[in-house]
VOGU-3710 file (C-alpha; in Angstrom, 3 decimals, decimal comma):
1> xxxxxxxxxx> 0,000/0,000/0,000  1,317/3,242/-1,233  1,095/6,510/0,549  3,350/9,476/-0,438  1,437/10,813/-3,596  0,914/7,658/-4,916  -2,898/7,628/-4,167  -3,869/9,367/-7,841  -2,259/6,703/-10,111  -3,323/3,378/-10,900
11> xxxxxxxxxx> -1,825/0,947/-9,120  -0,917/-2,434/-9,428  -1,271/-5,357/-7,340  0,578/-8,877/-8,103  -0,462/-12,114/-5,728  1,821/-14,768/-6,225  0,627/-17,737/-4,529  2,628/-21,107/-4,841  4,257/-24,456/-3,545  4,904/-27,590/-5,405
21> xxxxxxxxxx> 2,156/-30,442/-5,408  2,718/-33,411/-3,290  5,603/-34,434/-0,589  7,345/-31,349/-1,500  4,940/-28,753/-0,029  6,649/-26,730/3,155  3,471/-24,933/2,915  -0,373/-25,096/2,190  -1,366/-22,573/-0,027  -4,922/-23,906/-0,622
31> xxxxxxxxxx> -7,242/-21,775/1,634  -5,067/-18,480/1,212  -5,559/-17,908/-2,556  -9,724/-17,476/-2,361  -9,171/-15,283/0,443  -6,256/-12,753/-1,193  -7,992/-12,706/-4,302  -11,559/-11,250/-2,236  -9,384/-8,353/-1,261  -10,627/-5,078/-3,356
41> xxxxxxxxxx> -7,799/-4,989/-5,393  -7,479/-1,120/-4,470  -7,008/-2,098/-0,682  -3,633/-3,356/-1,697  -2,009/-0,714/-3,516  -4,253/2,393/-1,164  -4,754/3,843/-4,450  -7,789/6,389/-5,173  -7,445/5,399/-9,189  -7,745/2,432/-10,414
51> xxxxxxxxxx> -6,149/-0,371/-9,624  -5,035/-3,565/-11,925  -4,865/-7,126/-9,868  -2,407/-9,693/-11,411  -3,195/-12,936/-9,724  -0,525/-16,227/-10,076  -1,979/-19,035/-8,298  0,309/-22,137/-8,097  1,735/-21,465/-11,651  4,642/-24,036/-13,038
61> xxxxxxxxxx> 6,410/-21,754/-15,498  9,424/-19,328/-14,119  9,693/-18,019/-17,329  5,920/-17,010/-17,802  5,730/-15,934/-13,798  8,831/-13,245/-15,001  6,784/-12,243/-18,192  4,045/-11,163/-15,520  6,281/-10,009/-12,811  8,382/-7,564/-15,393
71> xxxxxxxxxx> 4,931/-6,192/-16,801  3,987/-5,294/-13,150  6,850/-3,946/-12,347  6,960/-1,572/-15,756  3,866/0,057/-14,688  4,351/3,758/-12,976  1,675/3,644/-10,195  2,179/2,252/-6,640  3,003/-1,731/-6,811  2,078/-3,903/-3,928
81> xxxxxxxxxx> 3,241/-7,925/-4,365  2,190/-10,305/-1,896  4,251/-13,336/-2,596  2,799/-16,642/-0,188  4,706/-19,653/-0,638  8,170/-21,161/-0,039  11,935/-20,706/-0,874  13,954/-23,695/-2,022  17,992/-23,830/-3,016  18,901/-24,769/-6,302
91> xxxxxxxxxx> 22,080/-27,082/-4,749  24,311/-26,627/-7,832  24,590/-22,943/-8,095  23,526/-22,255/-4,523  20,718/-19,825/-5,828  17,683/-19,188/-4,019  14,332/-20,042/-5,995  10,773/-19,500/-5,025  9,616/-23,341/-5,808  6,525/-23,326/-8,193
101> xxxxxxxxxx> 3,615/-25,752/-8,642  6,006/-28,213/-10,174  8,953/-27,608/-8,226  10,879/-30,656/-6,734  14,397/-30,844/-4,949  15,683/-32,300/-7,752  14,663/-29,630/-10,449  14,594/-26,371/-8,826  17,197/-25,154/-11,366  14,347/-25,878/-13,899
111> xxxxxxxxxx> 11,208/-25,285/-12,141  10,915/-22,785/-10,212  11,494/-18,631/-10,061  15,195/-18,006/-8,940  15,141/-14,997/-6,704  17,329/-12,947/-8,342  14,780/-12,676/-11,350  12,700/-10,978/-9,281  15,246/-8,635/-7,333  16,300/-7,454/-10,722
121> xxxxxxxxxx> 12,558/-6,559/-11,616  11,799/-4,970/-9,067  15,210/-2,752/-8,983  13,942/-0,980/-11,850  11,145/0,646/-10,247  11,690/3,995/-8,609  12,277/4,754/-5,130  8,823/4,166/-2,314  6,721/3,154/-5,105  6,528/-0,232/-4,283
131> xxxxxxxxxx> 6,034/-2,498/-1,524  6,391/-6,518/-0,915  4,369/-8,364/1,550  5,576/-11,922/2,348  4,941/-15,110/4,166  7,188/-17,300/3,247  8,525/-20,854/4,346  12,452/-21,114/3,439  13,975/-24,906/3,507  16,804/-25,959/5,862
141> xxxxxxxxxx> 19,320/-24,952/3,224  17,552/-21,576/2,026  17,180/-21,573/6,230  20,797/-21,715/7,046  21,623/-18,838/4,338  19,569/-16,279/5,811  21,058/-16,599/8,899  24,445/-15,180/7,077  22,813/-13,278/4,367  19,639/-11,326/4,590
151> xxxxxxxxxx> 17,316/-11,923/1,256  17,217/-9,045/-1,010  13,977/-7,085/-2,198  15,471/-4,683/-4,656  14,808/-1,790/-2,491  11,393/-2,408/-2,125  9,897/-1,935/1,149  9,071/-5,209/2,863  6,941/-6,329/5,332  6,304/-10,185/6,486
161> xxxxxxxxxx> 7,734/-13,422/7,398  9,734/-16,081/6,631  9,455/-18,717/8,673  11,903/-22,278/9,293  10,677/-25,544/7,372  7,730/-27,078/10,151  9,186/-29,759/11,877  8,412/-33,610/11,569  7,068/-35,273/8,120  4,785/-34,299/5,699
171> xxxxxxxxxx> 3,780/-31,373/7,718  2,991/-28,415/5,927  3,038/-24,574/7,797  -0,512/-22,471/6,882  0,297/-18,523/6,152  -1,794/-17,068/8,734  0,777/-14,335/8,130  -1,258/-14,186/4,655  -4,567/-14,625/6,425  -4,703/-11,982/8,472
181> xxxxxxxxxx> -3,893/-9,353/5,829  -6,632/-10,826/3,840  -8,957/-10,744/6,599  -7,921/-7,141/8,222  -8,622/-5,754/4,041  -12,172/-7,531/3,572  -13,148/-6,170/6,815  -12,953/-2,775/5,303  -10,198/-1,304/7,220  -7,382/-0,047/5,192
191> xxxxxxxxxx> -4,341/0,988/7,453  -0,771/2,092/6,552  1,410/-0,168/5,522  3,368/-0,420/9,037  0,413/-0,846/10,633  -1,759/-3,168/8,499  1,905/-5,333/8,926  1,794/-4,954/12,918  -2,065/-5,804/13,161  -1,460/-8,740/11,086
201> xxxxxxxxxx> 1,821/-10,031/13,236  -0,467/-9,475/16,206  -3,615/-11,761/14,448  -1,234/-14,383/13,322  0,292/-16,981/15,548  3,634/-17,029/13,833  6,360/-19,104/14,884  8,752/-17,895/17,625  11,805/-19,191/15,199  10,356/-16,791/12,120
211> xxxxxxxxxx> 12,316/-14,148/10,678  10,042/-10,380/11,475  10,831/-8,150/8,002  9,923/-4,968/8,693  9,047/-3,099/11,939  8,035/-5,037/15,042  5,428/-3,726/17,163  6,334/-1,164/20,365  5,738/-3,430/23,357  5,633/-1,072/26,060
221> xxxxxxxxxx> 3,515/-0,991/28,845  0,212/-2,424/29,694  -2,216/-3,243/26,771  0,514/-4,184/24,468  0,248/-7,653/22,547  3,490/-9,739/22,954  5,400/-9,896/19,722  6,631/-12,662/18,545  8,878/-14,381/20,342  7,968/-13,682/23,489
231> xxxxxxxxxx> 7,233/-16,962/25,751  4,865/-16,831/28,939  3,199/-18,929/30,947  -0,862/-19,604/29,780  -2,832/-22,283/30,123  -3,501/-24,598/26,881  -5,784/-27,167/27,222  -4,499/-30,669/26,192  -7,993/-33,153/26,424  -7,125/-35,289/23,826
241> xxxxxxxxxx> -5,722/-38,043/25,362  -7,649/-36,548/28,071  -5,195/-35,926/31,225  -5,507/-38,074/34,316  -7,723/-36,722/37,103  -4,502/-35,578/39,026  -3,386/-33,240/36,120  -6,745/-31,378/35,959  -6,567/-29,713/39,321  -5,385/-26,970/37,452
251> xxxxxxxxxx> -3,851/-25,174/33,770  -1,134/-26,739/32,515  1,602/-23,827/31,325  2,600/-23,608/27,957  4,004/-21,256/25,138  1,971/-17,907/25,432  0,782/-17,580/21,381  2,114/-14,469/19,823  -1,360/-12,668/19,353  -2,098/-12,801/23,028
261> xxxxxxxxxx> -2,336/-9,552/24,885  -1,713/-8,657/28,503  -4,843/-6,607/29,819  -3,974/-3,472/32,319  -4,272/-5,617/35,500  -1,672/-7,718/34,493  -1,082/-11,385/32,642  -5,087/-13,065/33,323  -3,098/-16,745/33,203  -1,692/-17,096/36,722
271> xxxxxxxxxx> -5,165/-15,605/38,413  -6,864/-18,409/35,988  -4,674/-21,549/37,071  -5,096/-20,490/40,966  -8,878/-20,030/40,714  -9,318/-23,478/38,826  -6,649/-25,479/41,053  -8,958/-23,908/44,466  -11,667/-24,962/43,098  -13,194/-21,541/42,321
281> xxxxxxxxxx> -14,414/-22,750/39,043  -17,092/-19,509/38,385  -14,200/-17,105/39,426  -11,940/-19,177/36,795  -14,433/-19,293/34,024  -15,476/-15,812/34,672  -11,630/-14,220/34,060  -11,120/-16,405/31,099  -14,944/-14,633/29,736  -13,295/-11,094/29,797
291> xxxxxxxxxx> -10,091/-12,213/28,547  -12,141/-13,266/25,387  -14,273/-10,027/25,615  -10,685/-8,200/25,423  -9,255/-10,042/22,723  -12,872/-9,800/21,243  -12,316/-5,991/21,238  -8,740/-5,770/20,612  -8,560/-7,935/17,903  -11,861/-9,212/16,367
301> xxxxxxxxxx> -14,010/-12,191/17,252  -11,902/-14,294/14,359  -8,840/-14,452/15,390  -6,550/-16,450/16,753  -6,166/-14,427/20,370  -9,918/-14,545/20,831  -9,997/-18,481/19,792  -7,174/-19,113/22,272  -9,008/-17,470/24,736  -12,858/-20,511/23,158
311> xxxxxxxxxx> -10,037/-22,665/24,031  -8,966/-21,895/27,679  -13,141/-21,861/28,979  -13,463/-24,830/27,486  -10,586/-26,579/29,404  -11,896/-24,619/32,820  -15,215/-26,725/31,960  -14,011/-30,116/31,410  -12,074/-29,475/35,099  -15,540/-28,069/36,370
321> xxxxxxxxxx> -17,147/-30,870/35,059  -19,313/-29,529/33,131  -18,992/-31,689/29,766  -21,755/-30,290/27,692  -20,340/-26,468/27,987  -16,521/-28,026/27,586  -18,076/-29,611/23,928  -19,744/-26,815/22,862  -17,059/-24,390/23,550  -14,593/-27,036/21,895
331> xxxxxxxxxx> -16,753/-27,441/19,052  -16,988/-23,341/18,221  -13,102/-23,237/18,556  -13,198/-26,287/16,229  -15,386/-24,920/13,372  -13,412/-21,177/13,939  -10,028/-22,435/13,070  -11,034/-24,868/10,158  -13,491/-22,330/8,440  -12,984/-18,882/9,563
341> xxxxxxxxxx> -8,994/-19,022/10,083  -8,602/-21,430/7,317  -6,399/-23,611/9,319  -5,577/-27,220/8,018  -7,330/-29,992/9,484  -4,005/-31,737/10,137  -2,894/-28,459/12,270  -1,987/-29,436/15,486  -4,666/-26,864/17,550  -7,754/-27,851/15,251
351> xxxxxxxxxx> -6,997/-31,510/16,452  -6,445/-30,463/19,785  -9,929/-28,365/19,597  -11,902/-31,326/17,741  -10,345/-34,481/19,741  -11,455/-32,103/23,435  -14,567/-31,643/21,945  -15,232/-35,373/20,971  -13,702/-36,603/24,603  -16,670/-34,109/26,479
361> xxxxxxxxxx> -19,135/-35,284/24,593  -18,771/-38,715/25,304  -18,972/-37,699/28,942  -22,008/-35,843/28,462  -25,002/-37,790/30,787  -27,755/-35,706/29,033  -29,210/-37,520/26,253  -30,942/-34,704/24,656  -27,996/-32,233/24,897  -25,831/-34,396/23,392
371> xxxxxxxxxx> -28,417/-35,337/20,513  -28,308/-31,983/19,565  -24,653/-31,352/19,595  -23,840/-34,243/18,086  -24,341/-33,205/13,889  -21,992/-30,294/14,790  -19,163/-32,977/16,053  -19,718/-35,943/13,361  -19,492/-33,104/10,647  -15,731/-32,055/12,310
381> xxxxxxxxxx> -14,833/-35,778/12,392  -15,288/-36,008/9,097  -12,534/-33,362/8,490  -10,587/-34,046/11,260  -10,764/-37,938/11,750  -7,738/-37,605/14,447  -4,692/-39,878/15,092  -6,886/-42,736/16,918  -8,625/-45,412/14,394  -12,307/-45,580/14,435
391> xxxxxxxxxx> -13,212/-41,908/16,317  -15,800/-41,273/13,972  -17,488/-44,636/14,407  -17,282/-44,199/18,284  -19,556/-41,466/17,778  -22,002/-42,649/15,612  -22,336/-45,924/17,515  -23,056/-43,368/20,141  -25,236/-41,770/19,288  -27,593/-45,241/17,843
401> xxxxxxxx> -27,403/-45,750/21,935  -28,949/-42,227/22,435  -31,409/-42,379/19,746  -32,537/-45,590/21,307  -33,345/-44,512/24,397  -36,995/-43,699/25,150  -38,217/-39,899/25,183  -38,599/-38,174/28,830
//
């Protein structure tokens, strides 16, 4: 997004979205291209004039992906790129390369857009007229490089992330980096570029290992969002193997996500965990209710910060025992990250959310409660059948018991 005189011309906005098909993928671009592309193409480039959108989704030639970058970059008005995707090494000549649709580790010389193709494009352009917005996964190698050599943008200013490759097999990292651009644009809110980067940093749960470009967010004082990066204690519920009774006298600590925000009175987290492990489980569930109604405020009702917070009542219920409020609150938390924050259903937290959702039901004792919750939780199995055999079928034989009990 342009600002210094910039808003009369048309503009130009490029979206290159990509990552090879198959075992290669660092990255899943699936759920991000829909959701750039509903941006008003003027959002990106703050222009008053018109504005021209270029969209690349997944393409396989380099050489027709530079025909398209070099026209873009010819134009005179403000350019914004958003490049999503990831960065692989062509081994030989130790080049970097954005990989392409068709992009492998063995033909990355071939197949995909070598870096340099693009810093030269963009070099051409003159001086605060254009701006880069990435979220980007690099491979080990690529990984290693930048830790000695900073990538180049041809001047360009640059905001984003590039993140390490996710760690164990066949994972693949989702650009909520991308996402919460997207989302912040469609709302209708069009900030500077500085801070449409720092509301999106503060919306996205990006990795503590990711590399910031551009400005990180003040952090001073109370009512300041952690950046990322910055570990605390918080409690994350874990219900799926569900703990033994022993481990839910109170909130297990874990890694405080990087959209969470400390309200005036201080971190909520601690007060939470002591209310829950006395016992006080209204005074628990209460504080974790304007937590959310702060995030809620701060942030936006979609987002991960407010979903964290879906997450945290729903673990003070289960310890409450009260399974029917734990499942529902599960189950909203569930359906948030899978169709609102476009998270894969292989992600770690929407398995968490469905798998805690699936273990309260089954502890639900009220037949018609559970009856009615139960369409919501088959349809998430479905997506997310888990990493136990047979969780869907545990539900639907189920809920044959429930339907087969007489009517009160």
């Amino acid at each position: 997004m342009q600002i210094d005189g910039a808003q009369g011309r048309p503009g130009t906005a490029l979206l290159l979205t990509a990552a090879p098909a198959g075992k290669g993928a660092l990255v899943d671009t699936s759920r991000v291209i829909p959701a750039l592309a509903a941006v008003r193409p003027a959002a990106w480039t703050g222009s008053a004039a018109t504005t021209t959108l270029i969209e690349l989704a997944d393409p396989t030639d380099p050489q027709a992906v530079l025909t398209r970058i070099r026209g873009a970059a010819a134009t005179e008005g403000p350019l914004t790129v958003v490049l999503v995707g990831q960065l692989q090494l062509d081994r030989r000549q130790r080049q970097i390369h954005l990989a392409l649709a068709r992009t492998t580790p063995q033909t990355v010389r071939y197949t995909a857009l070598p870096w340099a193709w693009l810093v030269q494009a963009l070099q051409q352009r003159r001086p605060r007229a254009t701006t880069v917005h990435v979220d980007l996964i690099a491979d080990a190698e690529v990984w290693q490089l930048l830790g000695d050599k900073p990538l180049s943008f041809g001047g360009a200013h640059v905001y984003g992330v590039i993140a390490p490759p996710p760690p164990g097999r066949r994972r693949t990292a989702q650009p909520r980096y991308a996402q919460s651009l997207a989302q912040i644009l469609r709302s209708g809110h069009h900030p500077g570029d500085e801070e449409l980067h720092h509301e999106a940093l503060r919306r996205a749960d990006i990795a503590q290992t990711a590399l910031v470009l551009g400005p990180m967010p003040t952090a001073v004082g109370a009512n300041v969002p952690l950046p990322p990066g910055n570990p605390a204690a918080v409690t994350i519920p874990a219900p799926a193997p569900p703990p033994p009774q022993q481990a839910q006298q109170g909130v297990p600590p874990a890694c405080l996500p990087s959209d969470a925000a400390l309200p005036a009175e201080g971190d909520p987290h601690e007060r939470i965990a002591a209310a829950s492990k006395a016992g006080r489980h209204y005074e628990a569930a209460e504080l974790a209710a304007a937590a959310e109604r702060y995030a809620v405020q701060t942030y936006g009702a979609d987002t991960f910060a407010a979903v964290h917070w879906v997450e945290v009542r729903a673990f003070l219920a289960s310890v409450a025992q009260e399974p029917g409020r734990s499942c529902e609150l599960w189950l909203r938390a569930a359906e948030t990250r899978l169709s609102v924050l476009h998270q894969a259903t292989d992600a770690y937290d929407v398995e968490t959310s469905v798998d805690g959702a699936h273990h309260q039901w089954m502890q639900m004792r009220d037949a018609i409660a559970a009856r009615a919750l139960a369409p919501r939780l088959i349809a998430l199995r479905r997506q997310v059948p888990g990493r136990q055999p047979g969780a869907l079928t545990s539900i639907q034989r189920m809920l044959e018991r429930l339907n087969s009990l007489p009517s009160p």
